[in-house]
C-alpha positions as CSV (number, residue, x, y, z in Angstrom):
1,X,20.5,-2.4,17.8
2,X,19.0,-5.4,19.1
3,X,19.8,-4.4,23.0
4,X,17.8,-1.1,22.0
5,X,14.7,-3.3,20.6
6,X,15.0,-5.2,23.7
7,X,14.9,-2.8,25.7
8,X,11.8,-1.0,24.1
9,X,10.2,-3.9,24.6
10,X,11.0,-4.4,28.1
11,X,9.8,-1.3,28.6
12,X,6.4,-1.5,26.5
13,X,6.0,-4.8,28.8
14,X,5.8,-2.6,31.9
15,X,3.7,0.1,30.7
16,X,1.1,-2.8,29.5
17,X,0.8,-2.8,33.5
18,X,0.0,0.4,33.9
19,X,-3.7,1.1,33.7
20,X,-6.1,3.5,34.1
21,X,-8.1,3.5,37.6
22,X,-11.3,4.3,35.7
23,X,-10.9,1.5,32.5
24,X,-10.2,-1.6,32.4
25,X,-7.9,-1.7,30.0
26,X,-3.4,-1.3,30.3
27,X,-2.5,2.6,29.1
28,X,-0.4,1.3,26.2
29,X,-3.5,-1.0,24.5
30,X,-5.9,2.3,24.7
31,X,-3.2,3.9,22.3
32,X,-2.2,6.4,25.6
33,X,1.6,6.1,24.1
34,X,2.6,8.1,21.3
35,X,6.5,7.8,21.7
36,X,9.2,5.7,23.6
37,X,13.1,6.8,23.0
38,X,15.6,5.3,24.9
39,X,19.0,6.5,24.8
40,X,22.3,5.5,25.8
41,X,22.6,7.1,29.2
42,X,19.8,5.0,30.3
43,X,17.4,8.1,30.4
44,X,13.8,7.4,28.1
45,X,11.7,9.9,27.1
46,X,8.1,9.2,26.6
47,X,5.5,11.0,25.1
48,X,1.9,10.0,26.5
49,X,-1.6,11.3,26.3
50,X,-4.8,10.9,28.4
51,X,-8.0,10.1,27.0
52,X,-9.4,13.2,28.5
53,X,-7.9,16.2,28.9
54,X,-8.5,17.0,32.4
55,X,-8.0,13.5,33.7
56,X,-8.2,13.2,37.3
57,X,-6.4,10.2,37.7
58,X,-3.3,12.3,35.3
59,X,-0.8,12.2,38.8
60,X,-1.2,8.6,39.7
61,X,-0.7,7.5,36.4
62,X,2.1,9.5,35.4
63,X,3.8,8.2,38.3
64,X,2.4,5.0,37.8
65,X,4.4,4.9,34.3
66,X,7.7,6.4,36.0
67,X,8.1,3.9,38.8
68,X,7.3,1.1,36.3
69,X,9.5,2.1,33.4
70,X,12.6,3.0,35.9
71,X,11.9,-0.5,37.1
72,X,13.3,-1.7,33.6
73,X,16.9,-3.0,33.5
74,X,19.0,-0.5,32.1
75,X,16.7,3.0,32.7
76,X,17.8,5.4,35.0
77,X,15.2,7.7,34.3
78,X,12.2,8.0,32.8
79,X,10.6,11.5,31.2
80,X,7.1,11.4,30.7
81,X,5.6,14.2,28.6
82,X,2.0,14.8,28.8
83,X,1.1,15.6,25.0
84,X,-2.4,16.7,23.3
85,X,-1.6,17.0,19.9
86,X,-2.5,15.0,18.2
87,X,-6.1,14.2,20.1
88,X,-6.8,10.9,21.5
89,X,-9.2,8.9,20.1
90,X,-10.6,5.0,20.5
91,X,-9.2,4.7,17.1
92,X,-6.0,4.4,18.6
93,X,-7.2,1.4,20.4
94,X,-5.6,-2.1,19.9
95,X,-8.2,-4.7,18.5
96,X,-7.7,-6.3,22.1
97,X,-8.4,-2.9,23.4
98,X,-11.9,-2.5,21.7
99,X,-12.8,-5.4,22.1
100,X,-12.5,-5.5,26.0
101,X,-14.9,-2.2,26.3
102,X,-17.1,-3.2,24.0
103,X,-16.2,-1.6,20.8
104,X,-16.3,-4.4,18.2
């Protein structure tokens, strides 16, 4: 159990790198993340959102999460799933997050 936890948080390291072109602030700290699974075959499904649905950045950082995450120590692959449900909101912000764009 505590090589998965490491791992998870290897992986939640990376994808605090990964931002979006248009805010200054990493896709996992705007609460863009909903789920992170990794399983034994090195494979880790992920289940991300966008703050707005038509996104134009979407490609870049979809790819932008891949290459980082299959960059982690034990991932052979990484399967992002873009999800809408439920909605994104600035709720979903960390404290950091808010506090960066001005939101506290």
């Amino acid at each position: 159990m505590n090589e998965f936890l490491e791992k998870e948080e290897k992986i939640v390291r990376m994808l605090k790198t990964v931002f979006d072109p248009e805010i200054p602030v990493n896709i996992y700290d705007l609460g863009l993340i909903y789920r992170i699974e990794p399983h034994d075959d090195g494979t880790v499904d992920i289940d991300m959102t966008l703050t707005a649905p038509n996104c134009p950045a979407v490609d870049f950082i979809v790819e932008d999460v891949k290459m980082k995450v299959e960059s982690v120590e034990g991932v052979t692959e990484a399967i992002i799933k873009i999800v809408y449900d439920p909605p994104w909101d600035k709720e979903m912000m960390t404290e950091e997050a808010k506090l960066e764009l001005g939101f506290l």
